[in-house]
N, C-alpha and C positions, 0 to 999 in steps of 0.2 A: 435102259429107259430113264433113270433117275439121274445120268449126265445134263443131257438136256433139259430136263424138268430146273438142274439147280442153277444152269447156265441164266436161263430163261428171269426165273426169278430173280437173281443178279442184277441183268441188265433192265428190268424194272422198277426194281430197288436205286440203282443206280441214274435212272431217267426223274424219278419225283424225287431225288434228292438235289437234281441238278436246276430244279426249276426254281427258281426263288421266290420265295413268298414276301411281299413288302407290304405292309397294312398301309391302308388310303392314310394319308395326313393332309389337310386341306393348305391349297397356295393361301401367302397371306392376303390382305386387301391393303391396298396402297393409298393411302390420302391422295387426292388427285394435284393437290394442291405441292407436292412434292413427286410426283409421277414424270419420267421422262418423256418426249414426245419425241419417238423414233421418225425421221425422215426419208433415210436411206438405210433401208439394211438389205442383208443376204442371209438367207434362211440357214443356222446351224445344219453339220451335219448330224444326222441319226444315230447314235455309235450302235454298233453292229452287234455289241453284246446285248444289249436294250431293245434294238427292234427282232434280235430273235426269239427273247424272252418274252416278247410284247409289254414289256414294261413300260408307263407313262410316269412322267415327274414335271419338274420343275426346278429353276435356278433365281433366287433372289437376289438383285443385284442393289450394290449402294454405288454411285457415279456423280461425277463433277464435271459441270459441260462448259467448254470452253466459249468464246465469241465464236468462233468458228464451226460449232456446231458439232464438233467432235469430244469424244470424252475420254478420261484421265480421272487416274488415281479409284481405280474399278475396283470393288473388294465384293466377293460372294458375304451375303449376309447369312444365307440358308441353302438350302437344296434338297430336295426330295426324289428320289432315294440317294441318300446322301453319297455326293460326290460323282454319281454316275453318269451326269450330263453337265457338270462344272465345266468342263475342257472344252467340249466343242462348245459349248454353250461363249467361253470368255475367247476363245477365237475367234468367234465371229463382234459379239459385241464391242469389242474394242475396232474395227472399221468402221462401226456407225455411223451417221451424223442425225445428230438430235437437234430439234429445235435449239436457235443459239440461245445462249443466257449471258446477262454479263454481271449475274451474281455471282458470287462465292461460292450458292446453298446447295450440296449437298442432295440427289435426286435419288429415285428408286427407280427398278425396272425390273421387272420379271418374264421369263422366256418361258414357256412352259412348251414340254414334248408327249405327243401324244402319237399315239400309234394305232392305229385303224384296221394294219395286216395281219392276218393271223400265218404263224410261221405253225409248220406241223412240227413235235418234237418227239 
């Protein structure tokens, strides 16, 4: 009887160590006055480790939008939980098209992922 008992507790042991804990840290707030104004997009994908963890975040973006309404020279500013939705997140955003600009200056833009499913673990 004590095989079972230690298996048991094991894989227990081993289920709340696999779930990750990430403390909330708030998206920033963007000046609007430097805020990009997405036109065309296409929704990242979800990464699979994230929605089965049900994990939510966020990807801060710094972007340079051309006449044409596409953007360049993309650089993650932040991200929450860090690095976990960077990927799909700069996949997609680089197909964009933003309101055109025919400044130089420099925009922000934040993707945030949230997740609504509950996966059993």
């Amino acid at each position: 009887m004590r095989l079972p008992t230690s298996i048991l507790t094991s894989v227990l042991l081993v289920g709340c160590i696999s779930t990750p804990e990430y403390p909330y840290r708030a998206m920033p707030e963007l000046d609007p006055k430097i805020e990009a104004i997405p036109l065309e997009v296409t929704l990242p994908q979800y990464p699979k480790y994230a929605a089965y963890n049900n994990i939510s975040g966020w990807v801060h973006f710094e972007l340079f939008i051309k006449e044409d309404g596409s953007a360049h020279k993309i650089k993650v500013l932040d991200s929450h939980p860090e690095d976990i939705f960077v990927r799909s997140a700069l996949n997609e955003i680089k197909n964009w098209k933003f309101e055109a600009s025919s400044t130089t200056q420099a925009y922000q833009y934040l993707i945030e992922f949230k997740t609504e499913k509950k996966y059993p673990h």
